[in-house]
N, CA and C atoms as an extended XYZ file, in Angstrom:
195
Properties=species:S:1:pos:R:3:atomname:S:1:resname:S:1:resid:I:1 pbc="F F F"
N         0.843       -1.181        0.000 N   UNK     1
C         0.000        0.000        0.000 CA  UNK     1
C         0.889        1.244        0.000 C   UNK     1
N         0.802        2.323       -0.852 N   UNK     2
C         1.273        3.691       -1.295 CA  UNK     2
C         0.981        4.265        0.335 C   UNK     2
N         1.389        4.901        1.303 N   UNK     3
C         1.602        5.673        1.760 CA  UNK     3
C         1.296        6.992        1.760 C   UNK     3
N         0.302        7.301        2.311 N   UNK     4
C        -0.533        8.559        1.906 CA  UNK     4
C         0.062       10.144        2.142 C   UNK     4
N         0.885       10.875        1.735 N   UNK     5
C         1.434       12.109        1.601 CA  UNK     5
C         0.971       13.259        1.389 C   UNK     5
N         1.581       14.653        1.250 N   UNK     6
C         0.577       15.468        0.563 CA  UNK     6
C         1.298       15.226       -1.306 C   UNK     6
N         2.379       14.797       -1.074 N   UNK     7
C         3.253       14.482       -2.912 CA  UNK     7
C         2.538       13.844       -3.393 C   UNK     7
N         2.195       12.722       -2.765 N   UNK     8
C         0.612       11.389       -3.054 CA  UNK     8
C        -0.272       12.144       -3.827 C   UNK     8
N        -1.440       12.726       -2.521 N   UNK     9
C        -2.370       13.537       -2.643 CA  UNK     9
C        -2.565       14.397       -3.960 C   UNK     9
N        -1.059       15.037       -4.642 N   UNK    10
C        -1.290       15.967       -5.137 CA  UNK    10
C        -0.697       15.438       -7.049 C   UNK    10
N        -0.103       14.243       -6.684 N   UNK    11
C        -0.130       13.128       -7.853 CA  UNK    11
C        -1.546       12.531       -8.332 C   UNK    11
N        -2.244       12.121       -7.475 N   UNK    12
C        -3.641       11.812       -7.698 CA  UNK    12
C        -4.269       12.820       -8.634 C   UNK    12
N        -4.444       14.162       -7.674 N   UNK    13
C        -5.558       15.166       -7.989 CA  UNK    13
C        -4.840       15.506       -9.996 C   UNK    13
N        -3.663       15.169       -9.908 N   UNK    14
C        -3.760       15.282      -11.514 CA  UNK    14
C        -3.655       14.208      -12.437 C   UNK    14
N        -3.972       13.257      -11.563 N   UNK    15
C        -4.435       12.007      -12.609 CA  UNK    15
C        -5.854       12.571      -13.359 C   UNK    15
N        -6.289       10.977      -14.481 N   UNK    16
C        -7.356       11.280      -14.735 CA  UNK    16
C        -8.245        9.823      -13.677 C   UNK    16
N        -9.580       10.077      -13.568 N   UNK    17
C       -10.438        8.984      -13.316 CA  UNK    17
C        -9.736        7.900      -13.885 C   UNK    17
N       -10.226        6.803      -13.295 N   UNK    18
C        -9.548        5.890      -13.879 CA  UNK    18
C       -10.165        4.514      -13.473 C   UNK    18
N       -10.409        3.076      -13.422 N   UNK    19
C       -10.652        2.195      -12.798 CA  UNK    19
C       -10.192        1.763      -11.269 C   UNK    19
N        -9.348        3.236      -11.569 N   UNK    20
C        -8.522        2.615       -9.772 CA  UNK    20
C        -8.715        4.270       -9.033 C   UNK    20
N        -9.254        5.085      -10.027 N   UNK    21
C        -9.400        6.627       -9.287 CA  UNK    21
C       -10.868        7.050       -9.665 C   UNK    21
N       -11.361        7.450       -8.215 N   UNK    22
C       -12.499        7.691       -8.807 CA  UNK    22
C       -12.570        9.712       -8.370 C   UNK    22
N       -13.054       10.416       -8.742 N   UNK    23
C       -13.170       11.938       -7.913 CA  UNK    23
C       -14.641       11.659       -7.598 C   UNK    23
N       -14.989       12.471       -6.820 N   UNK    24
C       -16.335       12.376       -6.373 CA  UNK    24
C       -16.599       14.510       -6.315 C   UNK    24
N       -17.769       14.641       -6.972 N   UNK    25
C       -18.235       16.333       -7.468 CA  UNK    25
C       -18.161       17.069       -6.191 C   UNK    25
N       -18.655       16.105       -5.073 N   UNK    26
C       -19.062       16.946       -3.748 CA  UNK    26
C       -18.646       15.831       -2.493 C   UNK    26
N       -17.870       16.594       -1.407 N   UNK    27
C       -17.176       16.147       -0.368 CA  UNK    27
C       -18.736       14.934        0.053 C   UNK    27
N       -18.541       14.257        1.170 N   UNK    28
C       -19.596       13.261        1.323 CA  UNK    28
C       -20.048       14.619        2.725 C   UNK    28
N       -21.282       14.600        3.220 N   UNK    29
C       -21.328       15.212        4.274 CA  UNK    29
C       -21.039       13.853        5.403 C   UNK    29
N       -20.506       14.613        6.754 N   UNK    30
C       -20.281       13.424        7.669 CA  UNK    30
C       -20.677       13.674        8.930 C   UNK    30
N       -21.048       15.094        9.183 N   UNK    31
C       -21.283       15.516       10.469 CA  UNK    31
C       -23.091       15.688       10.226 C   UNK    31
N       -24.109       15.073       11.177 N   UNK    32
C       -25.371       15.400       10.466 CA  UNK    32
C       -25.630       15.100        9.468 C   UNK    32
N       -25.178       13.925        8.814 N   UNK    33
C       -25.707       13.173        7.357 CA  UNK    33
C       -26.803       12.315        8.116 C   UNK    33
N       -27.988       12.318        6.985 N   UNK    34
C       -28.953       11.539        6.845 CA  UNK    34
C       -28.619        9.913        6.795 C   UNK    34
N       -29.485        9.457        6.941 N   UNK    35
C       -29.339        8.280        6.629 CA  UNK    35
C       -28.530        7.381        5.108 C   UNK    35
N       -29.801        7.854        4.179 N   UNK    36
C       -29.510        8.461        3.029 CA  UNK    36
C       -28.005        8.798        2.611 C   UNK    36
N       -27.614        9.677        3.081 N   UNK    37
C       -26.236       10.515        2.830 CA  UNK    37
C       -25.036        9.410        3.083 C   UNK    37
N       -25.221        8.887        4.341 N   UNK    38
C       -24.544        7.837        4.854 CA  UNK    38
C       -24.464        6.644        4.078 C   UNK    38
N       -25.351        6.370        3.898 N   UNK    39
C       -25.820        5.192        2.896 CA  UNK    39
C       -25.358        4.914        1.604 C   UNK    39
N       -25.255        6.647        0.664 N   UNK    40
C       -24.190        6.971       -0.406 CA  UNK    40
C       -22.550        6.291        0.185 C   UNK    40
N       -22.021        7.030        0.923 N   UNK    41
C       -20.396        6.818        1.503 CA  UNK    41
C       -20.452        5.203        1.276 C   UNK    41
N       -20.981        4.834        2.513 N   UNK    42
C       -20.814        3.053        2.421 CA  UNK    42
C       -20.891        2.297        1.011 C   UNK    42
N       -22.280        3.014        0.362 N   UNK    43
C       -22.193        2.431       -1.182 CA  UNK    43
C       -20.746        2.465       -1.952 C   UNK    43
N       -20.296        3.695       -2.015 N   UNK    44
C       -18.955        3.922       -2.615 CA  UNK    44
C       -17.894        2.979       -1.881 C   UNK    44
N       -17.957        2.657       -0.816 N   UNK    45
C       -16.745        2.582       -0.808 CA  UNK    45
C       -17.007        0.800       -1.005 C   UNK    45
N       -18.073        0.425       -1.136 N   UNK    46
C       -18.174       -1.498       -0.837 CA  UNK    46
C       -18.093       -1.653       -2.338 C   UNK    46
N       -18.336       -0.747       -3.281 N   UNK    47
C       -18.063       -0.797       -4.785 CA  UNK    47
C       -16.435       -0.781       -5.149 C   UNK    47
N       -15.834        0.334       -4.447 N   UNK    48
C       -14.301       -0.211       -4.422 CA  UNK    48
C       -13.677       -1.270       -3.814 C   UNK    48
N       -14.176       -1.769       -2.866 N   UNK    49
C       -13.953       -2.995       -2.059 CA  UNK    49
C       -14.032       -4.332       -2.562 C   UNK    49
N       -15.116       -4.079       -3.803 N   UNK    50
C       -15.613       -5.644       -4.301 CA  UNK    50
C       -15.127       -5.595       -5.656 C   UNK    50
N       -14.182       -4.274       -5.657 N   UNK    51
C       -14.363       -4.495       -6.984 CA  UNK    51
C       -12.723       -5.028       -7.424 C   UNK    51
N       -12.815       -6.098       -8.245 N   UNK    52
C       -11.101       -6.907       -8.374 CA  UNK    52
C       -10.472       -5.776       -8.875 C   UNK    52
N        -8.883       -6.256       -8.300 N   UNK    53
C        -7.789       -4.705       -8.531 CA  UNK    53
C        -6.481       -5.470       -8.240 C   UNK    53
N        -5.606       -5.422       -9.098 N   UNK    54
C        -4.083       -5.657       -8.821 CA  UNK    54
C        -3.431       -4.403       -8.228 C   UNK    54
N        -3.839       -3.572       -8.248 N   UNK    55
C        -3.171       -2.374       -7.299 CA  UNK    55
C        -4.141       -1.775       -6.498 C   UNK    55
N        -3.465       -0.554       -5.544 N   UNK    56
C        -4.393        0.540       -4.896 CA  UNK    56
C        -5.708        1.064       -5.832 C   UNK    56
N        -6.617        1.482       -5.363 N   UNK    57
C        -7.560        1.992       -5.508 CA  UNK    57
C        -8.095        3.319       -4.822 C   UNK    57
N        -8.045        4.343       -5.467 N   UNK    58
C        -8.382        6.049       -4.423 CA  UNK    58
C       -10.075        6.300       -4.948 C   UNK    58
N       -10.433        7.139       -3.854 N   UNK    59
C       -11.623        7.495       -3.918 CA  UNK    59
C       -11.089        9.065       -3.695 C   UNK    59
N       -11.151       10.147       -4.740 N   UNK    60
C       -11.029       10.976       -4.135 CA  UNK    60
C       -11.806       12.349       -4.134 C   UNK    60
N       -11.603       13.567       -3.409 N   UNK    61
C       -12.463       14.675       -2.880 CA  UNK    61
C       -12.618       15.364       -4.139 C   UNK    61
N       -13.613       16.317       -4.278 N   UNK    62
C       -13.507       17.447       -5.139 CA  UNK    62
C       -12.587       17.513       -6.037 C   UNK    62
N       -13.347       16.824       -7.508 N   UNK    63
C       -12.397       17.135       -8.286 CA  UNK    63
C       -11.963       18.273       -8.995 C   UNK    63
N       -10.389       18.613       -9.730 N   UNK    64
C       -10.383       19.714      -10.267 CA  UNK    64
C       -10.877       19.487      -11.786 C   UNK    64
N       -11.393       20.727      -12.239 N   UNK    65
C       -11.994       20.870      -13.717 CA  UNK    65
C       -11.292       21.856      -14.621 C   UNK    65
């Protein structure tokens, strides 16, 4: 497992999407999320979880455009 940095972090944000990168439009809310809201997060992340991968896999924040 890659070691999470801000050099990491900032290698990602200029990748493109990818099968192993996903950006997501809007942060997840976490403080006071609905059920619902909550329910999104877990979805995402059991879709990266199940999904077969010979390497890392990122889920990441706000993408740039």
């Amino acid at each position: 497992m890659t070691p999470i940095d801000a050099n990491f972090v900032e290698t990602l944000l200029n990748m493109s999407e990818s099968d192993t990168l996903d950006f997501k439009q809007e942060q997840y809310p976490l403080a006071n999320a609905t059920p619902e809201q909550e329910g999104e997060l877990v979805k995402d992340i059991l879709a990266f979880a199940n999904a077969w991968k010979r390497s890392d896999a990122h889920m990441g924040g706000l993408a740039r455009r």
